[in-house]
C-alpha positions as CSV (number, residue, x, y, z in Angstrom):
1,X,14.4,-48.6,76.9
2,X,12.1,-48.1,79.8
3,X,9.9,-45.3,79.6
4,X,8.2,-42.4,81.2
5,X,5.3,-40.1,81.0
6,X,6.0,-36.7,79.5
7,X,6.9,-35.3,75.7
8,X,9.4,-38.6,74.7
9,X,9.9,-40.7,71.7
10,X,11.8,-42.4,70.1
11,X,12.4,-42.0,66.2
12,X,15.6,-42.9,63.9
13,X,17.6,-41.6,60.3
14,X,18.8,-44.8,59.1
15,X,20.3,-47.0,61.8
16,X,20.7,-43.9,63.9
17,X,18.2,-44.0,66.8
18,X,17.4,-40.8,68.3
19,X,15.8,-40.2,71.8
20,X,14.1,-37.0,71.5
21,X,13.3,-36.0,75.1
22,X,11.1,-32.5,76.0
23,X,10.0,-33.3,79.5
24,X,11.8,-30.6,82.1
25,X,12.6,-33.7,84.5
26,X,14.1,-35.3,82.2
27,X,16.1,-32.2,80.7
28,X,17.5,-31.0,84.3
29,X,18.6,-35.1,84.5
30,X,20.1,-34.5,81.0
31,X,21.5,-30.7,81.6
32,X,22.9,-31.5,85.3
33,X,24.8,-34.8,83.8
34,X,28.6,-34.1,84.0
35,X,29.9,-37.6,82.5
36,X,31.5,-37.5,79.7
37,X,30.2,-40.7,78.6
38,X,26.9,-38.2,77.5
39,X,29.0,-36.8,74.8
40,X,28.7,-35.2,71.0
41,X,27.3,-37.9,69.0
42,X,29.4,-39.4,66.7
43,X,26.8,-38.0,63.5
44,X,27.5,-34.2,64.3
45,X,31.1,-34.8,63.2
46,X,29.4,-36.3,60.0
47,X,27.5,-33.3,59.0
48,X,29.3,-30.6,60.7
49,X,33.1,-31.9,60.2
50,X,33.8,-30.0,57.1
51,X,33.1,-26.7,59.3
52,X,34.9,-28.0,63.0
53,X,36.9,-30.5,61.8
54,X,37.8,-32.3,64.7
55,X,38.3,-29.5,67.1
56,X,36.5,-28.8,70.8
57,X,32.9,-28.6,70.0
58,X,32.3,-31.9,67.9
59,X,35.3,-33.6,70.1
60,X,34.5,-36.2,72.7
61,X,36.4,-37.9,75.7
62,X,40.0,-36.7,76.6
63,X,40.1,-35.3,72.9
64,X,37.7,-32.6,74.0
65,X,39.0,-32.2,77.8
66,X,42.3,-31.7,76.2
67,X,41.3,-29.0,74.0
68,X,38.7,-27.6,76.9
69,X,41.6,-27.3,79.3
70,X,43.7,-24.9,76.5
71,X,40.9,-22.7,75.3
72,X,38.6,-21.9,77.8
73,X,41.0,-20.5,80.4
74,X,41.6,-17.8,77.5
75,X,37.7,-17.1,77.3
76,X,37.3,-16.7,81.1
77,X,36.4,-13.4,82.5
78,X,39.4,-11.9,83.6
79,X,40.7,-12.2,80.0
80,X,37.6,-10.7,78.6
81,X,37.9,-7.3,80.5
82,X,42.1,-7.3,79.2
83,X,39.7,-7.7,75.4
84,X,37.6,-4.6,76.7
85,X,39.9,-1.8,74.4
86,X,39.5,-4.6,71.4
87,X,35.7,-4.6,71.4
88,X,35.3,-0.9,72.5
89,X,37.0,-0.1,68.8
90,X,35.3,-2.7,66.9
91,X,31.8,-1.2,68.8
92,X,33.1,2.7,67.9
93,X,34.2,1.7,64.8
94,X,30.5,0.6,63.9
95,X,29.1,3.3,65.7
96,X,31.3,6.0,62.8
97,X,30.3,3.9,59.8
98,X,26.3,4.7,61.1
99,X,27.0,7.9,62.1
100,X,28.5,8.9,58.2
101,X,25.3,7.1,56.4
102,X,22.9,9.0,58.7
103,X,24.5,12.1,58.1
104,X,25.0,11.8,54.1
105,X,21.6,10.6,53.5
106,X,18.9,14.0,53.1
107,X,16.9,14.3,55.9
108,X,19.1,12.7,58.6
109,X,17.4,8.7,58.2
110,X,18.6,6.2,56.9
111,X,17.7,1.9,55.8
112,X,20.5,-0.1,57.6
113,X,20.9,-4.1,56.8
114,X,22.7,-4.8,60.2
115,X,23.9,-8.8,59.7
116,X,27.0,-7.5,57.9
117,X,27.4,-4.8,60.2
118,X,27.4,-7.0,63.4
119,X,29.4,-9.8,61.7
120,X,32.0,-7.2,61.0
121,X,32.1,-6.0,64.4
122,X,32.2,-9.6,65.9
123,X,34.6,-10.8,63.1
124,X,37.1,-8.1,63.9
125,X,37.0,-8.8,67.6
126,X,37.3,-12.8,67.7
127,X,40.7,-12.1,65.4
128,X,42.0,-9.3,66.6
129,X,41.5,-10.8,70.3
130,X,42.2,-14.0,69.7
131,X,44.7,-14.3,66.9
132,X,46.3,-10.8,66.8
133,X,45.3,-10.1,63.1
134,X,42.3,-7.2,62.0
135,X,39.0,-8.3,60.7
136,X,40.2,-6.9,57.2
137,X,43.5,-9.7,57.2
138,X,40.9,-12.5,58.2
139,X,37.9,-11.7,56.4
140,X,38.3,-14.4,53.9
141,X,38.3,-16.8,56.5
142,X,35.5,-15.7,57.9
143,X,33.5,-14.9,54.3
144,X,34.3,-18.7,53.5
145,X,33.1,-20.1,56.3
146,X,30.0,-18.2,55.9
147,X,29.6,-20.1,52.5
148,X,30.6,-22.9,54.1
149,X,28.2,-23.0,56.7
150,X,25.4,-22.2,54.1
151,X,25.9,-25.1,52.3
152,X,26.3,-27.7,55.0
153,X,23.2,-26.1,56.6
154,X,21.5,-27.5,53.4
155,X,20.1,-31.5,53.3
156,X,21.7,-32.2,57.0
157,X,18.9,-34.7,57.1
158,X,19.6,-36.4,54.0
159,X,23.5,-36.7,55.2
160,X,22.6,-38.1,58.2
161,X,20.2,-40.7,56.7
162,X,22.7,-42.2,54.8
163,X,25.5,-44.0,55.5
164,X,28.7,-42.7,53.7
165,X,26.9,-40.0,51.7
166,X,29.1,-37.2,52.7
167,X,32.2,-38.8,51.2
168,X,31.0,-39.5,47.6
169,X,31.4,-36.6,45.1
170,X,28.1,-34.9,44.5
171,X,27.3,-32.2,43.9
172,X,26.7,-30.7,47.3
173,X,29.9,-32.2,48.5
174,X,32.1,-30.4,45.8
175,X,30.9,-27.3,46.7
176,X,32.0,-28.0,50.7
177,X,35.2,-29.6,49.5
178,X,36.3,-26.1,47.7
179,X,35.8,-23.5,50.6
180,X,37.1,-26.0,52.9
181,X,40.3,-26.4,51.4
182,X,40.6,-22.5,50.9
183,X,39.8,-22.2,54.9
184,X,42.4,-24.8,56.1
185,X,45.3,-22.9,53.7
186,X,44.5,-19.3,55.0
187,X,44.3,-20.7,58.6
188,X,47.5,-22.1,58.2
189,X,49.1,-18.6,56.3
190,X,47.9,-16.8,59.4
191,X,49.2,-19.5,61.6
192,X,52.7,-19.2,59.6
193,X,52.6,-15.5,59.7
194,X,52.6,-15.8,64.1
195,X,55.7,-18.1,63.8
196,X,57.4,-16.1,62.0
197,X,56.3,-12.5,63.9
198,X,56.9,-14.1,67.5
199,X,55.2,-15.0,70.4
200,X,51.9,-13.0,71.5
201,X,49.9,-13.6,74.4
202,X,46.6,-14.8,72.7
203,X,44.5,-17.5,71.9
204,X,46.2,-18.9,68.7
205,X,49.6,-19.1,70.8
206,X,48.3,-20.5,73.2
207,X,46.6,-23.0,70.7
208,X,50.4,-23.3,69.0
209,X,51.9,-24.5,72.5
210,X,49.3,-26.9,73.4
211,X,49.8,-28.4,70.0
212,X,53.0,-29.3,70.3
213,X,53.3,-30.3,72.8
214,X,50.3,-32.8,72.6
215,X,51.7,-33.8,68.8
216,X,54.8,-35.1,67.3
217,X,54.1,-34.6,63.6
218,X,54.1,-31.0,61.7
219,X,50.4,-32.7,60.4
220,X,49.3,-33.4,63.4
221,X,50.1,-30.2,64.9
222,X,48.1,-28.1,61.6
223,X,45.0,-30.1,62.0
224,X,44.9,-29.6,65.7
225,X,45.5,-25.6,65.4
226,X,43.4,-25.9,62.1
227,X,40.4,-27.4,63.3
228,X,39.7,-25.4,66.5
229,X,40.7,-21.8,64.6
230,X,37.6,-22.7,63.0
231,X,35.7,-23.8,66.2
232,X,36.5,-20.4,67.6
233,X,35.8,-18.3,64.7
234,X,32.4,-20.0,63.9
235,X,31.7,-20.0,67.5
236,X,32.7,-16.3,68.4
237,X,31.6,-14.8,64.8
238,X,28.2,-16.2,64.5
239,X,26.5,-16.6,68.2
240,X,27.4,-12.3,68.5
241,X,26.9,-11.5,65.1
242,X,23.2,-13.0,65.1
243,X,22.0,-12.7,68.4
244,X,22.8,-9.0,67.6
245,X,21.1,-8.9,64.9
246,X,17.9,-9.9,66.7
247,X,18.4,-8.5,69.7
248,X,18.0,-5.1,67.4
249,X,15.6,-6.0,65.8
250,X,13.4,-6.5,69.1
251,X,14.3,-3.2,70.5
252,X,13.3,-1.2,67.4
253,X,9.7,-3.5,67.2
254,X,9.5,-2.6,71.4
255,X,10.3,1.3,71.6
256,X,9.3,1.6,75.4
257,X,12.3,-0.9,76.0
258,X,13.9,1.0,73.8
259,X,13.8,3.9,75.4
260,X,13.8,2.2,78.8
261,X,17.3,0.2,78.2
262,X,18.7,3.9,76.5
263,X,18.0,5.6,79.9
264,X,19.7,2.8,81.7
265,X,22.7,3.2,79.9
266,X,22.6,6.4,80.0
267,X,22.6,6.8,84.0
268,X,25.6,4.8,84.2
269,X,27.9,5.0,81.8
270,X,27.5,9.2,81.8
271,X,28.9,10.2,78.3
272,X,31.8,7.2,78.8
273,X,32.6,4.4,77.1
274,X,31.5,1.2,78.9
275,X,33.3,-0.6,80.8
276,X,32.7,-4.2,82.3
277,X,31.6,-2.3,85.7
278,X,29.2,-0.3,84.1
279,X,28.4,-3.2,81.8
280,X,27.7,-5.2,85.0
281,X,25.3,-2.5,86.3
282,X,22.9,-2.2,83.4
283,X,20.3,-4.9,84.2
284,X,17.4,-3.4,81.9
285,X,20.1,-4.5,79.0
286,X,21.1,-7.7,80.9
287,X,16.9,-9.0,80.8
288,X,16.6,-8.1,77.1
289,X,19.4,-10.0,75.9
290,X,18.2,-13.1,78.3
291,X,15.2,-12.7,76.7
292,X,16.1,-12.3,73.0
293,X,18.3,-15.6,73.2
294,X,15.5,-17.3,74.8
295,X,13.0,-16.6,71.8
296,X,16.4,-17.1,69.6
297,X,18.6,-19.0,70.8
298,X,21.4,-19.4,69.1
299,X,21.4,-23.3,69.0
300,X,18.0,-24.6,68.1
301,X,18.2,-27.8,69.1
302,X,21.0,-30.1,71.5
303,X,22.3,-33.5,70.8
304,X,24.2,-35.7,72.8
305,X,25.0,-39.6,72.2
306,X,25.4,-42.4,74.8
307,X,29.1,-43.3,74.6
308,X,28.3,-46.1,76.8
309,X,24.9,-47.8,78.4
310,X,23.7,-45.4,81.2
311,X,20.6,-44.2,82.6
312,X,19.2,-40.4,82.5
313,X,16.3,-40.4,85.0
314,X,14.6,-44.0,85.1
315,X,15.2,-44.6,81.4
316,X,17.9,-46.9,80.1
317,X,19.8,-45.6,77.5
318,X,22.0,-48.0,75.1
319,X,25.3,-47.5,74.3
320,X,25.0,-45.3,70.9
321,X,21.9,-43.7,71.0
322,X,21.4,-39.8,70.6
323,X,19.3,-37.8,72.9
324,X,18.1,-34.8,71.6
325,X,16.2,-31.3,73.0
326,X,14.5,-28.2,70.9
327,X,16.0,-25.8,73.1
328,X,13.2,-23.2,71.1
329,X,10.2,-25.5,72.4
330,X,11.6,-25.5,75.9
331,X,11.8,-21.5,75.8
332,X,8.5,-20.8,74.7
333,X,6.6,-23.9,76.5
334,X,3.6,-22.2,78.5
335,X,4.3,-24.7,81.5
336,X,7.7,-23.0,82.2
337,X,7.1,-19.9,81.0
338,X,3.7,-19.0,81.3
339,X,0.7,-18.1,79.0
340,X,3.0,-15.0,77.2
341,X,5.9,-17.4,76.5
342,X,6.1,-16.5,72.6
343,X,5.9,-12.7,74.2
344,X,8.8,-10.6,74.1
345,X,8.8,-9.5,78.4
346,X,12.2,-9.1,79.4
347,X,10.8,-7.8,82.9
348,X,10.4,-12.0,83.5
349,X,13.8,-12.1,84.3
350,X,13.9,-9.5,87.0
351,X,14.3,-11.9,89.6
352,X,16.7,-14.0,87.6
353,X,16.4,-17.2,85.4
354,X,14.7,-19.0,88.5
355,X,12.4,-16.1,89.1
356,X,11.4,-16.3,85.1
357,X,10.9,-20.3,84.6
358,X,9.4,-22.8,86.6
359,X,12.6,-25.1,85.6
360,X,15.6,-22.7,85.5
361,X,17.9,-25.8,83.7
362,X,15.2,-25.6,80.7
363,X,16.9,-22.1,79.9
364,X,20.0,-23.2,77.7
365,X,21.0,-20.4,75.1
366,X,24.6,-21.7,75.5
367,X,24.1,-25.2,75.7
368,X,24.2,-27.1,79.2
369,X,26.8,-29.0,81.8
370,X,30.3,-29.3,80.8
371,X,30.1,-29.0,77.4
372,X,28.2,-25.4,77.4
373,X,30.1,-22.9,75.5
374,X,33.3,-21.9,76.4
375,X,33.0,-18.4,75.1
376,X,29.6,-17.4,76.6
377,X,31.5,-14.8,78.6
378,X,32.7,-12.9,75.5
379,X,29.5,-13.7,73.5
380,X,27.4,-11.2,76.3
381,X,29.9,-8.7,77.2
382,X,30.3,-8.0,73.2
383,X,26.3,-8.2,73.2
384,X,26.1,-5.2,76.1
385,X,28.8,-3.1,74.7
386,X,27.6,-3.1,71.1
387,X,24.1,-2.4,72.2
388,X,24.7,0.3,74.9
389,X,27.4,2.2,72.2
390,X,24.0,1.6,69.7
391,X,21.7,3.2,72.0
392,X,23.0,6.0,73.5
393,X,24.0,7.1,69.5
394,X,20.7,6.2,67.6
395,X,16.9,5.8,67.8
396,X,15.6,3.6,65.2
397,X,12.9,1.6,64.2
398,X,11.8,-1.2,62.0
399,X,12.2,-0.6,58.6
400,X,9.0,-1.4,56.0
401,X,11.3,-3.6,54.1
402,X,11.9,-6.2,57.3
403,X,10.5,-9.5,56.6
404,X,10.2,-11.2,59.6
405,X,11.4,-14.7,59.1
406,X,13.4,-16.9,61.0
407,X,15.1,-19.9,59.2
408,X,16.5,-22.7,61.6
409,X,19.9,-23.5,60.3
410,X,23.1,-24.7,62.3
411,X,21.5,-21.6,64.3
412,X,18.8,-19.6,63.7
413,X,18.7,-16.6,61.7
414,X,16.8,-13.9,59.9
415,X,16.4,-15.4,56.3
416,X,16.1,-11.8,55.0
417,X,18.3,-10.2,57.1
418,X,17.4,-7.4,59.7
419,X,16.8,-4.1,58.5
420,X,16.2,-1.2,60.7
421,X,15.8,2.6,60.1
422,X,18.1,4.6,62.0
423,X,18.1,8.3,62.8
424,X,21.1,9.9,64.9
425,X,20.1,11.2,68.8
């Protein structure tokens, strides 16, 4: 490879060599690229296959545009606003289950854990929206994948470092093999249920056409609809469900935003439920949720793998290399961001992403070029609702038992959970 000045090196896990690049020129040359010969690398599948199978996000080539081309016309905006009565109730419905703890516990405040809270509300959205069932009929999908995703979050390294590991029968591998069987089967029960009720006008039929008529085999067909139900649920259940989660817990560390985002909503929305318009108008909300995905962003770190020789920038990249960027060190770097970068200061996005970082393509809380996710629409339009509805119902703070601890998984989360203490306005 020929190199170049800046944050670059070059490291490996067993015969896997791994560019890691952390220089903004190179990033925007890496973030602006829209071949698809820069694709998922070939290891992610690997480590991550027992969650995604072989569906759109670990997919490469005309696999993935194939899959692309089905899905994210069904995530764009103008089906989000038809979801807006969807996430409304699952927001409400959150909004009750607070409203009955406050007002049962003496003294009108009470402890709230919210992770379970928001994955409920996200959980019930992504199926109901998406797959026509309630949270309650696909909560053991998405309970198992939560298990699942624990587990495989656990020695990724290890897997990756050696060749073949993931298909001999340790320990760690059983314990995948079990809760990925389970998933697969109620997928499929869910999937037979919709065949047998008729055709709806959501995601899953949508998923159902486009398999068969790409496949000829009734195999074929279940792994295809199989593997991206689970894309989409781990996609649309987890980037909400945690970036809520820390989005709350930023507002009830920052009261003045607090109070300054409660006012905001407040102005526009009048006593109503939100709607995308008024979602649209509340820009004090809009700069703290920039800002708590770029101190948390829901992926940590981006990988992509030279499908062919090519070149990003002046360097030469071979043919099966990965190329990898800490989206968290890019979000707090002091050269971008300034000396406050590991500051919550949603005001830096006033004037926008390029009025808040000297290189606007280092800002990537939803990945980057053609591969950046699909649902990002959904994910902040859930984020605004939940939080507005939230806001104009509670005060809170943070409660004495938080322990503030991020863990870096597949994405990163509060290792203890959030927990916040909530009194009703």
């Amino acid at each position: 490879m020929m190199g170049v000045t800046g944050p670059l090196y070059v490291f490996s896990f067993g015969k896997m060599q791994v560019l890691y690049v952390n220089n903004p020129d190179l990033v925007k040359e890496i973030t602006t690229c829209t071949s698809l010969d820069l694709g998922r690398p070939s290891c992610q599948w690997k480590v991550l296959g027992p969650l995604l199978g072989k569906g759109i996000q670990p997919s490469n080539g005309s696999a993935w545009a194939r899959q692309r081309k089905l899905i994210a016309p069904e995530l764009f905006m103008d089906k989000v606003k038809g979801m807006m009565s969807i996430i409304s109730e699952s927001g409400l419905t959150l909004v009750d289950s607070w409203k009955h703890k406050v007002e049962s516990e003496a003294g009108g405040v009470v402890e709230i854990g919210v992770d379970q809270c928001t994955k409920r509300f996200s959980g019930d959205i992504i199926s109901r929206a998406c797959f026509g069932s309630s949270y309650f009929e696909g909560q053991e999908i998405f309970l198992k994948l939560d298990i699942l995703q624990e587990i495989v979050s656990k020695g990724i390294l290890s897997v990756l470092g050696i060749p073949g590991l993931s298909c001999l029968p340790t320990e760690r591998n059983r314990q995948i093999w079990a809760p990925d069987k389970e998933i697969s089967a109620s997928i499929l029960k869910v999937v037979k249920e919709r065949r047998q009720a008729g055709r709806e006008k959501d995601l899953l039929q949508t998923l159902l056409e486009g398999a068969k008529s790409s496949y000829s085999t009734s195999a074929a067909i279940d792994q295809f609809i199989v593997d991206n139900c689970r894309n989409i649920y781990s996609a649309g259940f987890q980037t909400t469900a945690v970036s809520s989660s820390w989005c709350l817990m930023l507002l009830a560390s920052n009261p003045e935003w607090q109070t300054r985002v409660r006012y905001e909503v407040e102005e526009v929305c009048q006593g109503r439920i939100p709607d995308t318009d008024m979602l649209r108008k509340m820009k004090q909300l809009h700069m703290v949720i920039q800002e708590t995905m770029r101190l948390y962003p829901p992926a940590a770190t981006l990988a992509r793998e030279a499908l062919k020789d090519m070149k990003i920038g002046n360097i030469l990249v071979p043919k099966g290399v990965n190329v990898w960027t800490t989206v968290t060190a890019l979000h707090t770097n002091t050269a971008l961001w300034g000396t406050d970068a590991i500051e919550f200061k949603p005001q830096r996005f006033e004037n926008g992403i390029v009025g808040a970082c000297n290189s606007p393509n280092a800002y990537m809380p939803f990945g980057f070029g053609p591969r950046a996710c699909v649902g990002q629409h959904l994910v902040m339009v859930e984020l605004k609702l939940l939080m507005a509805l939230i806001l104009t119902n509670f005060s809170f703070t943070l409660s004495p038992n938080y322990v503030h601890s991020p863990v870096m998984k597949i994405i990163i989360e509060p290792k203890h959970g959030v927990h916040i203490t909530v009194k009703k306005l």
